[in-house]
NUGU-741337 format. One record per residue (C-alpha): residue number from 1; residue in one letter; chain; z, x, y. Coordinates in pm, 1 decimal. Example, Ala and Ser with C-alpha at 12.3 -4.5 7.8 and 13.67 -1.06 7.14 Angstrom:
2
PT  resi  resn  chain        c3        c1        c2
PT     1     a      A     780.0    1230.0    -450.0
PT     2     s      A     714.0    1367.0    -106.0
This chain:
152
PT  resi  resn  chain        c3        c1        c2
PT     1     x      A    -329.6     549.0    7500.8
PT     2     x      A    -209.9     812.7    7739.7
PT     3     x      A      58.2     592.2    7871.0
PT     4     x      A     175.2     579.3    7508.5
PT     5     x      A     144.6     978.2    7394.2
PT     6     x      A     351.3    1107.3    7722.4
PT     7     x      A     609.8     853.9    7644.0
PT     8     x      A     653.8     942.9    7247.4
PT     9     x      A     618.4    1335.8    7358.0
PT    10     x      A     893.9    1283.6    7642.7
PT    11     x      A    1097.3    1070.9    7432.6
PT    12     x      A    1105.6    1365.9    7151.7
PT    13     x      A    1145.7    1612.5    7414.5
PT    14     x      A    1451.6    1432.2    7602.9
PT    15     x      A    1604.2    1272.9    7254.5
PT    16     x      A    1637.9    1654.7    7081.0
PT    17     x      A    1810.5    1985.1    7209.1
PT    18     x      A    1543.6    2267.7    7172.2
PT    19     x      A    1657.9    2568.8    6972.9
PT    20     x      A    1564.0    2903.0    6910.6
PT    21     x      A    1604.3    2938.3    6532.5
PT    22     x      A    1524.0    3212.2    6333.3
PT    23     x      A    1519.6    3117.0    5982.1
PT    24     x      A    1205.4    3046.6    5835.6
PT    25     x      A    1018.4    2744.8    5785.4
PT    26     x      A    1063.7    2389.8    5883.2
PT    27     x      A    1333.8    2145.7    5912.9
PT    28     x      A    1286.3    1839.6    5739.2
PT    29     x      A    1200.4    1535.7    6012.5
PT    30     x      A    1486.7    1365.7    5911.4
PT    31     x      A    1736.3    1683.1    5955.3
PT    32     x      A    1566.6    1749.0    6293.9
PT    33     x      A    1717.1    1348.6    6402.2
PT    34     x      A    1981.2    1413.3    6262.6
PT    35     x      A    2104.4    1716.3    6458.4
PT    36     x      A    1912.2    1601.8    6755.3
PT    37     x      A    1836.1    1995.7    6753.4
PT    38     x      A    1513.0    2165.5    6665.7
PT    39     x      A    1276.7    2452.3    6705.5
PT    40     x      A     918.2    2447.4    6865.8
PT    41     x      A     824.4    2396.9    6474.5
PT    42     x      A    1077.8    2159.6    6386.4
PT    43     x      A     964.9    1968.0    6712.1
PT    44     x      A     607.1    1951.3    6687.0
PT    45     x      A     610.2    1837.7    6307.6
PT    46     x      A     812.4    1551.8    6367.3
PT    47     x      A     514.9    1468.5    6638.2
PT    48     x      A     291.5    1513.1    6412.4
PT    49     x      A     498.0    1261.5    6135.8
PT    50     x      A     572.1    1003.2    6436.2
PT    51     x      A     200.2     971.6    6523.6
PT    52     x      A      73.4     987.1    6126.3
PT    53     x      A     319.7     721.8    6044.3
PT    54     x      A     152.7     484.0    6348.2
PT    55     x      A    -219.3     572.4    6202.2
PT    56     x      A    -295.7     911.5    6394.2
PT    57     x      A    -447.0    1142.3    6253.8
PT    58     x      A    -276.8    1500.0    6382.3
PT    59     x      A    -240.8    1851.9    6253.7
PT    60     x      A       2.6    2097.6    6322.4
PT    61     x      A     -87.9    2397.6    6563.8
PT    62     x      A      53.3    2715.6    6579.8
PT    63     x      A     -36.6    3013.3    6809.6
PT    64     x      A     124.5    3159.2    7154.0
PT    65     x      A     273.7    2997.4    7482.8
PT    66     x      A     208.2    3228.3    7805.5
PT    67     x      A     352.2    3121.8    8106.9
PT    68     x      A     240.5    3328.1    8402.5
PT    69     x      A     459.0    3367.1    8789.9
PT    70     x      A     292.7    3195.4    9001.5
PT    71     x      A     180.0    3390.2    9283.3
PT    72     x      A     290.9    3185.0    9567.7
PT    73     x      A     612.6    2941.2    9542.7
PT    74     x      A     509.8    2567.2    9504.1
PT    75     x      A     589.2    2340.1    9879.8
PT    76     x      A     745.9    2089.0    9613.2
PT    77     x      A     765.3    2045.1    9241.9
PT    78     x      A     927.4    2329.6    8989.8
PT    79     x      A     847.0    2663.9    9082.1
PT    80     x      A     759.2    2755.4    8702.3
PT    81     x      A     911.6    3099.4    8511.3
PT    82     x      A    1029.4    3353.1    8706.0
PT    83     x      A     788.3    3579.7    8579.8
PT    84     x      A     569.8    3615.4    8313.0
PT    85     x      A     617.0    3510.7    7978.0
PT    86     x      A     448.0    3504.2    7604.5
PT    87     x      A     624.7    3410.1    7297.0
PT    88     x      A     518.3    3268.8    6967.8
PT    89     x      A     489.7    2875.1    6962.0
PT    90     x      A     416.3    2529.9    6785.2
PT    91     x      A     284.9    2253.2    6897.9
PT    92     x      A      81.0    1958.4    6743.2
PT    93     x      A    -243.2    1786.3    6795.2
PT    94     x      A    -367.6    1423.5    6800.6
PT    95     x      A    -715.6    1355.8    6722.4
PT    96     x      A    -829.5    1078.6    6981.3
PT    97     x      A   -1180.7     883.5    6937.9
PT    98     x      A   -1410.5     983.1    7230.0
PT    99     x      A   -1199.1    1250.1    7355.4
PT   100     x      A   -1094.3    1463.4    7026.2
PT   101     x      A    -834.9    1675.9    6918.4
PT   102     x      A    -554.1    1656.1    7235.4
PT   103     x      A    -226.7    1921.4    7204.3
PT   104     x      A     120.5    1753.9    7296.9
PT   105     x      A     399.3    2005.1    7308.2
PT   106     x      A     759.4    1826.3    7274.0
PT   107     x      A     942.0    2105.4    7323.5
PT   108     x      A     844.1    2076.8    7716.5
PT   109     x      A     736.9    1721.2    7682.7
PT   110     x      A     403.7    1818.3    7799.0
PT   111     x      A      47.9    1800.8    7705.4
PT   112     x      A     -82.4    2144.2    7582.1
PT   113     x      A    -240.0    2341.5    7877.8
PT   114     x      A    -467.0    2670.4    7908.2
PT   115     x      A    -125.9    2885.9    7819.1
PT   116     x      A    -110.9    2707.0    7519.1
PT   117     x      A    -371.7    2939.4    7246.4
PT   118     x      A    -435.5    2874.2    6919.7
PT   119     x      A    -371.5    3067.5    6648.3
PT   120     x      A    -396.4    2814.0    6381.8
PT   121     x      A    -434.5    2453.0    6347.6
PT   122     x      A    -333.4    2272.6    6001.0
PT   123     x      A    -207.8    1945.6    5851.6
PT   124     x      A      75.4    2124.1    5664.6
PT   125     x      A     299.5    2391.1    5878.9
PT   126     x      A     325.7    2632.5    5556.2
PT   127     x      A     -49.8    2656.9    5575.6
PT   128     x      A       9.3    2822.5    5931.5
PT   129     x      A     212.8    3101.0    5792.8
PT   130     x      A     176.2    3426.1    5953.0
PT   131     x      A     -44.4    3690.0    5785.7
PT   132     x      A     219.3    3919.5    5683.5
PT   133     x      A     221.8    4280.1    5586.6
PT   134     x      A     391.5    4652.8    5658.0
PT   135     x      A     271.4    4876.0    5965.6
PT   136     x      A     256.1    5223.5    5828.4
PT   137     x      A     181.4    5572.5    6015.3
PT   138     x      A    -180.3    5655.4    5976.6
PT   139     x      A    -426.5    5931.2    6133.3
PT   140     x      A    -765.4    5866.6    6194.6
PT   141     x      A   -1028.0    6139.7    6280.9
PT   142     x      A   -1297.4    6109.9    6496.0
PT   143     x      A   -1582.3    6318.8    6519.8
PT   144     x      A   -1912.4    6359.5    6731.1
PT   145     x      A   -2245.8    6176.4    6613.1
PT   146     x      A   -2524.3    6405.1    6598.7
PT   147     x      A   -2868.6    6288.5    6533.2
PT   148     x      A   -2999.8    6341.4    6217.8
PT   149     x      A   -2666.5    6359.3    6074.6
PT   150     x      A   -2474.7    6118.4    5834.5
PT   151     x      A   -2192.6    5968.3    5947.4
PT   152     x      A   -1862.2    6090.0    5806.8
């Protein structure tokens, strides 16, 4: 089974161009092939359609990437970022008998590590929308608790 899940996640991640794209929401699966271009969003729901269509069950996970420097440069391999790095991400999850829910991220063609948090995990992506909102100037007083007194 593990055999199987890094080839479909490096398969997705070598067959599509990764793209940063600002508009909102999600391409349909079939838009995403056709382009052969997708976001982190785009990428991970077409995972999650690929594995439903063979019988998986998945959901779709969104939340943040950090990728940290590593202190000390790696004797071989890839030496990672450059320095440190969090962003907003996607990525989806497979629910696997005897091991449970398991994060592939075809944007890297990776399985989901610790940098990988969890903000929200869904079987639709529009149920993963943001909380939204305005940021307005506020003040806020504080003032010393005395015993015996209400709080204000």
């Amino acid at each position: 089974m593990i055999d199987f899940l890094v080839m479909l996640n490096q398969q997705i991640n070598r067959s599509l161009q990764y793209s940063v794209r600002l508009e909102p929401g999600i391409q349909s699966c079939e838009e995403t092939l056709t382009l052969k271009n997708g976001s982190c969003r785009d990428m991970a729901w077409l995972m999650c359609q690929v594995l439903r269509h063979l019988g998986f069950a998945t959901r779709f996970t969104s939340g943040y990437l950090i990728q940290l420097k590593a202190d000390v440069k790696p004797l071989d391999g890839p030496a990672g970022v450059e320095e440190d790095f969090t962003d907003l991400h996607a990525w989806a999850e497979v629910y696997l008998p005897g091991a449970g829910w398991v994060g592939l991220d075809p944007t890297s063609g990776l399985f989901a590590g610790e940098g990988h948090i969890p903000l929200s995990c869904t079987p639709n992506p529009s149920s993963a929308a943001p909380i939204s909102g305005t940021l307005e100037k506020c003040e806020s007083t504080l003032t010393p608790y005395h015993a015996g007194h209400a709080h204000r």
